[in-house]
C-alpha positions in Angstrom: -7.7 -11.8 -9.3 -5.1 -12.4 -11.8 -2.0 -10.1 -9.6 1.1 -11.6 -8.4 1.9 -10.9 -5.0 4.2 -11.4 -2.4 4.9 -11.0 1.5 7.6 -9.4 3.1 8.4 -9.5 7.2 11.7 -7.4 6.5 11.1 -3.6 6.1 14.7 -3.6 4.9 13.6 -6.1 1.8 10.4 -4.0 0.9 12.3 -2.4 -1.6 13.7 -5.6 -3.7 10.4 -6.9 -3.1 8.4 -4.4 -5.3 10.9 -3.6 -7.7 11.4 -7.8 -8.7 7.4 -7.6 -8.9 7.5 -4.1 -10.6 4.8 -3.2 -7.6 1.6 -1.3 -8.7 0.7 -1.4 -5.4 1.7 -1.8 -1.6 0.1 -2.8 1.6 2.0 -1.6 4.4 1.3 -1.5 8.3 2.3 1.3 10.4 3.5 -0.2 13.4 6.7 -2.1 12.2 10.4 -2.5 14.2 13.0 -0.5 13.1 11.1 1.2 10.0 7.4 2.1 10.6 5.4 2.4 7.8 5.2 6.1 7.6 9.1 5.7 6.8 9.2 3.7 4.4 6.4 5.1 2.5 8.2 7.9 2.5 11.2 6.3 1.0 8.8 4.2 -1.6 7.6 7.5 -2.7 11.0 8.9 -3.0 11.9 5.8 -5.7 8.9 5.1 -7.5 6.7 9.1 -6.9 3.6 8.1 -8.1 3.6 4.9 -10.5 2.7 2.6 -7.0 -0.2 2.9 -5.1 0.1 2.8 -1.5 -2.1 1.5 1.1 -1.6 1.8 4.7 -3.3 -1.3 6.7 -3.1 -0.8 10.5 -4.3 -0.7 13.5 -3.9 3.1 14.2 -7.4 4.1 13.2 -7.1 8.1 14.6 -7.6 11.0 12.5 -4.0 11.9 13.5 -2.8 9.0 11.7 -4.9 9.3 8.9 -3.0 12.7 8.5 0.1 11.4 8.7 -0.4 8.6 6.3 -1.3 11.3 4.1 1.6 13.5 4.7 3.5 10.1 4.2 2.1 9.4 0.5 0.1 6.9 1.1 -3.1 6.9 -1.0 -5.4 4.8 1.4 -5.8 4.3 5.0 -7.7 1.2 6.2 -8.1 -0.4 9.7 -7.3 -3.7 10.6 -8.5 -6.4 10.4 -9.0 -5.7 7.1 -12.0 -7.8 5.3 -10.6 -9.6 1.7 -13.8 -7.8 0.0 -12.3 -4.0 1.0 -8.6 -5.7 -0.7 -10.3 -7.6 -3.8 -12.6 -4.0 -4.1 -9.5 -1.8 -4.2 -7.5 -4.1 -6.2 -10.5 -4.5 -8.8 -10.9 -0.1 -8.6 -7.5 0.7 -8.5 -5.9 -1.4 -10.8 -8.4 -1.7 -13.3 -8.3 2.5 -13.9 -4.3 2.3 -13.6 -4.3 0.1 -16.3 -7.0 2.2 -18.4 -9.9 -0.1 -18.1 -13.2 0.4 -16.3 -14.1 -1.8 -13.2 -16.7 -4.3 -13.5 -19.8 -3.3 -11.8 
């Protein structure tokens, strides 16, 4: 789809991570050690407000942590396992009106 991308097992190196890519957007999961993703979204938004576009991808599928992704800053919430249609959709959507195009139909 014409994005670089990279993977990161380290919560501690998300933030290296995006800023050598210059992110436009981040997958997180919740359930991490040390730093869940509600955390470090949290911390994301504090650095980069609202120039990134993050998406929550977990398990945790309750309305109460829908609400707290929200209250986190994350922009999406989707369920694991997450189908590469829903990622290639977003990326295709999301991008594509971040970078002041329309989507293909």
């Amino acid at each position: 789809m014409g994005c670089a991308a990279t993977f990161v097992v380290d919560p501690a190196k998300t933030m290296d991570a995006a800023a050598a890519l210059d992110a436009e957007i981040i997958f997180l999961d919740i359930g991490m050690p040390l730093v869940n993703g509600y955390q470090l979204a949290r911390l994301l938004r504090r650095r980069y407000g609202e120039t990134i576009l993050l998406v929550a991808v977990t398990a945790y599928a309750g309305e109460e942590h829908h609400r707290e992704s929200r209250h986190a800053g994350f922009d999406a919430h989707v369920q694991k396992p997450v189908d590469i249609k829903v990622v290639e959709s977003m990326l295709d959507t999301v991008l594509a009106s971040r970078r002041g195009r329309a989507s293909p139909a």
